[in-house]
C-alpha positions in Angstrom: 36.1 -52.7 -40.6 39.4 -51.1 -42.0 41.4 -52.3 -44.3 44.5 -50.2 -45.8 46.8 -52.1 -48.3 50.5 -51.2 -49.0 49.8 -49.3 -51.3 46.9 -46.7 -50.2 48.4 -43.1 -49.7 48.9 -42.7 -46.1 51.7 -39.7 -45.2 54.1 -40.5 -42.7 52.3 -40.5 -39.5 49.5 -39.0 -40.8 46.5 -38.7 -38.4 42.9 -39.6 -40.1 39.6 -38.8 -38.0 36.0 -40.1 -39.7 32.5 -40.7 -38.6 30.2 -43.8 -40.3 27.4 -45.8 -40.6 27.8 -49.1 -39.7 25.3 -51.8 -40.7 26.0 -55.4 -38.3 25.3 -58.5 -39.9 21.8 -58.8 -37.8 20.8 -55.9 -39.6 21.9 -53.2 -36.6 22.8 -50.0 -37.4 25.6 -47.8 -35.0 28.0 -44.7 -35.8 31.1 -45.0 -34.6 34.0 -42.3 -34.7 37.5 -44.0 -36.2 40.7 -42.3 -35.2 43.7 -43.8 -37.2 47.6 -43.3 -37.8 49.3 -44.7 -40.5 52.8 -45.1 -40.6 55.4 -45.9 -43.3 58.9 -46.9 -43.6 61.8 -45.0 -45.7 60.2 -46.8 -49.0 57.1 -45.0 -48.7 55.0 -48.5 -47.4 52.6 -48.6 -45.2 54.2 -50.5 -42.5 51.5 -50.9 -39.1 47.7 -48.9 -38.9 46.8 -48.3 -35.7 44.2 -46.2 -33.9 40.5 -46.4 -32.0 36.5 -46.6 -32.6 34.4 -45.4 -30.5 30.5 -46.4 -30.6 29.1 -42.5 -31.2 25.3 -44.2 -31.6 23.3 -42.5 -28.9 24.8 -38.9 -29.8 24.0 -39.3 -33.4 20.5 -40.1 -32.8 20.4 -37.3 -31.1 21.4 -34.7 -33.5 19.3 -36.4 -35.9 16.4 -35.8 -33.8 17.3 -31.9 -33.2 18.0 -31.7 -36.6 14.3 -33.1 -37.6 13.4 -30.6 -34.9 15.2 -27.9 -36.2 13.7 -28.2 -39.3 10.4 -29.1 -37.8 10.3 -25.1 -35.7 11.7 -23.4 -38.8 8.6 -25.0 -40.8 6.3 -23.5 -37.7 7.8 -19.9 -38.2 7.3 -20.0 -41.8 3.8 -21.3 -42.0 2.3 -19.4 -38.5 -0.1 -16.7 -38.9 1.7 -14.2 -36.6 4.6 -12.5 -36.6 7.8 -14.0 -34.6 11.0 -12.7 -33.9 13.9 -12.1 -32.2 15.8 -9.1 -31.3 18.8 -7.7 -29.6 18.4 -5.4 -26.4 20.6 -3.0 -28.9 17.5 -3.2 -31.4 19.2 -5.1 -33.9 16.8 -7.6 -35.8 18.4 -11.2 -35.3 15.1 -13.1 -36.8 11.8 -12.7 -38.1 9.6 -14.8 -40.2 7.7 -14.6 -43.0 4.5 -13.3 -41.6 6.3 -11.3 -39.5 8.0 -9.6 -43.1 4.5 -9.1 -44.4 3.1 -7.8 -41.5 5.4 -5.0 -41.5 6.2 -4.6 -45.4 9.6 -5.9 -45.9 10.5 -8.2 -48.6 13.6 -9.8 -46.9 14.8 -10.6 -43.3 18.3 -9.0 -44.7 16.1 -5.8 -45.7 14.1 -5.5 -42.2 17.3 -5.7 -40.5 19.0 -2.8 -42.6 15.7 -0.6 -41.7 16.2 -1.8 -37.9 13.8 -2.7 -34.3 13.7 1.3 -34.1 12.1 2.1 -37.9 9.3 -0.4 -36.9 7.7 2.2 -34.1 5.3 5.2 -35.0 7.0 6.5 -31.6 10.3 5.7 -31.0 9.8 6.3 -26.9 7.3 2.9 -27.2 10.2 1.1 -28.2 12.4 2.2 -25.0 9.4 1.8 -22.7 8.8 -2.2 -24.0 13.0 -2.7 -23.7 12.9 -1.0 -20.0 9.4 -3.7 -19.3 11.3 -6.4 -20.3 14.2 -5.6 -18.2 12.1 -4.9 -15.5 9.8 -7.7 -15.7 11.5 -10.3 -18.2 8.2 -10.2 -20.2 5.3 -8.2 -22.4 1.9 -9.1 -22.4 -0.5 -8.3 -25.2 1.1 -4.7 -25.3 -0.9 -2.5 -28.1 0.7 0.3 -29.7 0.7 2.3 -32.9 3.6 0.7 -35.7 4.9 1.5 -38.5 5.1 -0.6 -42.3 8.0 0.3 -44.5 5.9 2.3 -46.7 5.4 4.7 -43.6 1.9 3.8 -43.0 0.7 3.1 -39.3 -1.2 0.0 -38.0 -2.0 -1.2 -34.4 0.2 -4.1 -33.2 0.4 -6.2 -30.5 3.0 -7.2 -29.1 4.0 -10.4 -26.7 7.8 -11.0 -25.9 9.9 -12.3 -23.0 13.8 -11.5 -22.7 16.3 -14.3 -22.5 20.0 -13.8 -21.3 22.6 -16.2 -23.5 25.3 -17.7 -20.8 28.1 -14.3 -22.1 25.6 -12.1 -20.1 24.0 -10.8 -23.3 20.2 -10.6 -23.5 18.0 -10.8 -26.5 14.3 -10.6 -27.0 11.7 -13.6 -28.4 8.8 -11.6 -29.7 5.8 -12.1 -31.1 3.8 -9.8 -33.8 -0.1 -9.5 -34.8 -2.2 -6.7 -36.7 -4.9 -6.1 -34.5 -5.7 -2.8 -36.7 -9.1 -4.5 -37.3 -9.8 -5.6 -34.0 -9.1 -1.9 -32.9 -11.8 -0.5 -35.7 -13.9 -3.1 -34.1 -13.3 -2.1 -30.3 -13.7 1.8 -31.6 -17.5 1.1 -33.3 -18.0 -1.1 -30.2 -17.2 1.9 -28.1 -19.1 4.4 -29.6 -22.0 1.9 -29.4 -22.1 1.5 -25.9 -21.8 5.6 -25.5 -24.3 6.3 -28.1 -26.8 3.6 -25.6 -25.5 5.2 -22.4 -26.3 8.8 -24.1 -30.2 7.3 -24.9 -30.5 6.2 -21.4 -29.9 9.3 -19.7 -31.3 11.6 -22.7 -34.8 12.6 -20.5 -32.6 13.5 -17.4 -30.3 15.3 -19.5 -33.4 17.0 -21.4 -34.6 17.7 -17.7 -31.5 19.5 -17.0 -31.1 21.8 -19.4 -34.9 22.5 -20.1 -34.9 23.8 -16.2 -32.1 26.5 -16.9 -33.9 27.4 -20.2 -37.1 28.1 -18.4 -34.7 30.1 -15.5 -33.8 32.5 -18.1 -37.0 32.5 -20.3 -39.0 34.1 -17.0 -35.9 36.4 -15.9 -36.0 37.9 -19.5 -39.9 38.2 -19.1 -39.2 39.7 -15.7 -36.2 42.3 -17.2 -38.6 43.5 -19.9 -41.4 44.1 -17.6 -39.0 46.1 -14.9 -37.8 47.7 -17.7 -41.6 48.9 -18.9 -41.8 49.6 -15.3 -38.6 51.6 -15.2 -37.7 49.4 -12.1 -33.5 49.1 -12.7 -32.8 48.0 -9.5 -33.3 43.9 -9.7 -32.0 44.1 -13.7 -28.1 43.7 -12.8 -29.6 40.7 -10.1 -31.4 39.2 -12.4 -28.7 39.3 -15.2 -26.2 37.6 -13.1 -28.7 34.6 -12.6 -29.6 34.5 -16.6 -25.1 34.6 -17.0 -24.5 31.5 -14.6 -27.4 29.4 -15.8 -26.2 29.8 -19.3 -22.7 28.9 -18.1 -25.0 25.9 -16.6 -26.5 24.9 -20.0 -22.9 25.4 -21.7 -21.1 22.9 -19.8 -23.5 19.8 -19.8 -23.5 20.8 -23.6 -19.6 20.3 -23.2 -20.0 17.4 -21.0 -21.9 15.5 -23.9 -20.0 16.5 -26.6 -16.8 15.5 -24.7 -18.7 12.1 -23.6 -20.2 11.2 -27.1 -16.9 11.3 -29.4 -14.5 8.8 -29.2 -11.4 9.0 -27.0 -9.1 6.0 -27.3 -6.9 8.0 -29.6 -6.4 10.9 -27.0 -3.5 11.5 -25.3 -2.9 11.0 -21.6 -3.1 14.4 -19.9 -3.1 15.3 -16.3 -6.3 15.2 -15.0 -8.4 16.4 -11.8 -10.0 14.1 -10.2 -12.8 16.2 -8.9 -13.2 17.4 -12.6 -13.9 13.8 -13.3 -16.5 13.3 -11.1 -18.3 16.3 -11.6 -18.0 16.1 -15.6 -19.6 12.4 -14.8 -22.5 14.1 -12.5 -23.5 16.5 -15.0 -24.5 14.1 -17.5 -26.2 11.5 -14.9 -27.1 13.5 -11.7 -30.7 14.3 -13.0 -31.6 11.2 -14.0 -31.6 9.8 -10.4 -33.1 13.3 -8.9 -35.9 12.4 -11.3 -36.2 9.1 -10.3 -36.0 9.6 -6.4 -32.3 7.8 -6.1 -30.5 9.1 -3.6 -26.7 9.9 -5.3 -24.2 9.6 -2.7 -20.7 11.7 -3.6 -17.7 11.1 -1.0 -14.8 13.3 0.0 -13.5 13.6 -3.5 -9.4 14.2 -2.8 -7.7 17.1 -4.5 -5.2 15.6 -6.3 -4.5 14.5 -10.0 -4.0 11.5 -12.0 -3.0 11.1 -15.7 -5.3 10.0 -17.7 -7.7 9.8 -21.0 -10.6 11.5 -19.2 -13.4 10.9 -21.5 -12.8 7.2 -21.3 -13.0 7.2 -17.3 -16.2 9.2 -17.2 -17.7 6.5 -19.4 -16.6 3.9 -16.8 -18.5 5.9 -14.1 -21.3 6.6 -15.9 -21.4 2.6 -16.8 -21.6 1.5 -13.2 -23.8 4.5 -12.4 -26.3 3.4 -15.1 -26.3 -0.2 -13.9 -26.8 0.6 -10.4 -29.8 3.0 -11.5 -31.9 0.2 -12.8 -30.9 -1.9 -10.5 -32.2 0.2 -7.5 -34.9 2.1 -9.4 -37.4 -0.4 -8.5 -36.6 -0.8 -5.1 -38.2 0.8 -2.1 -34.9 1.5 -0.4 -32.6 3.7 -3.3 -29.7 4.9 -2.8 -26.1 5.0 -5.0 -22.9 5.9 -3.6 -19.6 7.2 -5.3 -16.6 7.0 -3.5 -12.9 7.9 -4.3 -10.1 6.7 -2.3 -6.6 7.4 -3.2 -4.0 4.7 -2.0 -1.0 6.4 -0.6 1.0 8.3 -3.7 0.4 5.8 -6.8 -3.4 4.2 -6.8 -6.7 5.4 -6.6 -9.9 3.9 -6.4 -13.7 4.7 -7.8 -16.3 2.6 -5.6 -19.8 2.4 -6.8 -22.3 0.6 -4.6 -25.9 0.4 -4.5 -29.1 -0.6 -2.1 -29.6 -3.7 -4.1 -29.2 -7.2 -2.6 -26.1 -7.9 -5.0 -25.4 -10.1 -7.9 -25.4 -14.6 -7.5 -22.1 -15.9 -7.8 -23.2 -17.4 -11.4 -24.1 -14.2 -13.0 -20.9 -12.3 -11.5 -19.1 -15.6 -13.0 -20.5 -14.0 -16.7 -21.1 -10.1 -15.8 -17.9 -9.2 -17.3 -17.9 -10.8 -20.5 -19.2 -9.3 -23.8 -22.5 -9.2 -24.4 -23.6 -10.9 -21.3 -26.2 -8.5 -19.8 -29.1 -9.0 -17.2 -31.0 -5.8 -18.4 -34.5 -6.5 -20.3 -34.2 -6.8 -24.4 -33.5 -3.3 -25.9 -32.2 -1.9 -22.2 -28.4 -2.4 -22.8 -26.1 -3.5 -25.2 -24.1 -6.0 -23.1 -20.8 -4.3 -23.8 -20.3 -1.6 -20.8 -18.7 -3.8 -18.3 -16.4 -5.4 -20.9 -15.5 -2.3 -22.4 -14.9 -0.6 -19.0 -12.6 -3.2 -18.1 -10.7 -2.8 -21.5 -10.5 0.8 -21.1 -9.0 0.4 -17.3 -6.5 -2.2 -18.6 -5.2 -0.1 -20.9 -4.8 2.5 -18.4 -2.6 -0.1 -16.4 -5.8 -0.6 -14.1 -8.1 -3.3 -13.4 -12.0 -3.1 -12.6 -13.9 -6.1 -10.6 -16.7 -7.0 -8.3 -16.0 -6.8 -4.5 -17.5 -10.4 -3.9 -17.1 -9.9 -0.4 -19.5 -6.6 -0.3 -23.2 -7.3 0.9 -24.6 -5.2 -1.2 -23.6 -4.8 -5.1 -19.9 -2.9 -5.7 -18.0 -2.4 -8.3 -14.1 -0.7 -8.0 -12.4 0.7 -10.3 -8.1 0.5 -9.6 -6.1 3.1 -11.5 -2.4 4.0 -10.9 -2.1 7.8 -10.8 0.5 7.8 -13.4 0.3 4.9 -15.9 3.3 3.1 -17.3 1.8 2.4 -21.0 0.4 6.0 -20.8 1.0 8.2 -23.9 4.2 10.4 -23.7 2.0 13.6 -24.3 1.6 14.5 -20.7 -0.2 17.9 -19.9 1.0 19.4 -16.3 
């Protein structure tokens, strides 16, 4: 395999180390690592070569193939359509790829890094809340939150990434990026959909309810002008009190459905009643089943308080309230019951139940996905128990059908105080 003549330059006891490529006769191909010594006498001749092979075959193959499969991943993260990266727990930017560069506005990986994990967040809180998650729990899921481009414009981004600690003790962060700025504009016409539906379902009750107080303080008025003609003061200051609380009446379902009908995914998470939750929901649905001879069961509501974005848990309420109405409203036994539980200091539940005889384990299979309704054509848009269950997820909550209830029941799971809850908390 070797052959070194006389006169080949080989130093005095000079080591030589090489890999090659052998091809056999039978066409075979090995590598084999050579380890040589040449030695030479006072003349300067190569007097004796001596030294090993070793058959390296098996370990070359084996770069070769992580080399293919190195280039192989780096062709994935240049050609994907999301964003992918990795990250120091420091928030140093190791590595993102293309996509990921255009997704946030940078031209080069060297001029992402310069800007930093930090100058990527609208809020730079979000970006200490997803390094304590993955501490916590090694991983993110599907984690949505306002970013930030280099041009200083804002987009929603979601955000996957699971934590991984190198054998020094040292962790780092594999993360993956996607603009879900449309999907969001989507979700938010969605939204306002669904409300704008719930609103037309529960206009005549609502109509009922504040054409009652109207008529309360058209015939106190009538009453005040004739006591007046009679020079009869003595029910006036009565009858004036009556006429100030049933405008205070007529004010707050006013405020109910102006809070109700605009959208609320943007607002912060504030500190919340939960009494004032229920009774907000009551005032805008409470009629509507007087009208229709339901009977609305309220329990015990506990006097404590949970952050939240209120207007989006009033629309949950008033979504399982809604479907419970038509489906008892037909039935010769109709009743609804609310009730609110609150699970030692952290979760609380909203149960809504109802006389009728359930829902079959193929339609509960379905009940929760988009557009899936078993209302009749032009009775519901499909979307309320999907949306509900988006709006308690992002509240850190879940919503789901008791299956093991008799009768039809819906809860609601909230933690008191979310973890992905906005920083803007209201005492």
């Amino acid at each position: 395999l070797i052959k070194v003549s006389e006169d080949d330059p080989c130093p005095k006891s000079h080591l030589q180390e090489q890999e090659c490529r052998i091809i056999h006769p039978d066409g075979k191909i090995i590598y084999a690592f050579i380890r040589m010594q040449c030695q030479q006498d006072e003349h300067g001749r190569t007097i004796r070569v001596q030294g090993t092979i070793q058959d390296i075959t098996q370990r070359k193959i084996l770069e070769i193939q992580l080399s293919k499969a190195k280039d192989t991943f780096q062709t994935i993260l240049d050609t994907v359509g999301i964003g992918i990266g990795m990250a120091s727990f420091g928030g140093d930017l190791i590595k993102l790829n293309p996509e990921g560069l255009q997704i946030l506005g940078y031209s080069s990986l060297e001029d992402a890094q310069q800007a930093g994990i930090r100058s990527f967040f609208q809020n730079e809180t979000d970006q200490r809340i997803l390094r304590n998650s993955l501490e916590e729990n090694a991983s993110i899921k599907s984690s949505e939150l306002m970013l930030k481009r280099k041009d200083g414009t804002g987009f929603w981004g979601s955000i996957n990434a699971r934590s991984k600690t190198e054998l020094d003790g040292s962790q780092f962060a594999i993360f993956t990026l996607t603009d879900v700025t449309h999907q969001k504009d989507v979700e938010t016409r969605l939204l306002q959909a669904d409300k704008m539906a719930s609103l037309g379902e529960m206009a005549a009750g609502i109509a009922h309810e504040i054409n009652t107080p109207l008529a309360i303080i058209l015939g106190k008025m009538n009453r005040i002008e004739r006591l007046l003609t009679a020079d009869k003061h003595s029910h006036i200051l009565e009858d004036a009190t009556i006429i100030k609380d049933t405008v205070m009446r007529i004010s707050k379902i006013i405020k109910g459905l102006h809070t109700f009908a605009r959208s609320g995914e943007v607002d912060p998470f504030l500190t919340t009643r939960i009494s004032d939750i229920v009774n907000h929901t009551l005032d805008l649905c409470q009629e509507r089943f007087r009208a229709s001879n339901i009977r609305l069961e309220i329990s015990d509501i506990p006097d404590i308080c949970m952050i939240c974005r209120e207007t989006q848990i009033v629309q949950i309420l008033i979504n399982l309230l809604n479907n419970s109405f038509y489906a008892v409203q037909d039935l010769s036994e109709k009743w609804i019951k609310l009730e609110v539980a609150v699970l030692g200091t952290s979760e609380v539940h909203f149960c809504v139940s109802d006389s009728g005889v359930g829902i079959s384990p193929e339609i509960a299979e379905k009940i929760m996905l988009p557009f899936f309704t078993t209302k009749p054509v032009g009775k519901g848009t499909g979307l309320g128990l999907s949306i509900s269950r988006g709006i308690a997820a992002d509240h850190g909550g879940t919503l789901l059908l008791d299956r093991e209830s008799k009768r039809t029941r819906f809860v609601l799971k909230l933690p008191i105080q979310p973890q992905s809850a906005s920083r803007e908390f209201v005492a």
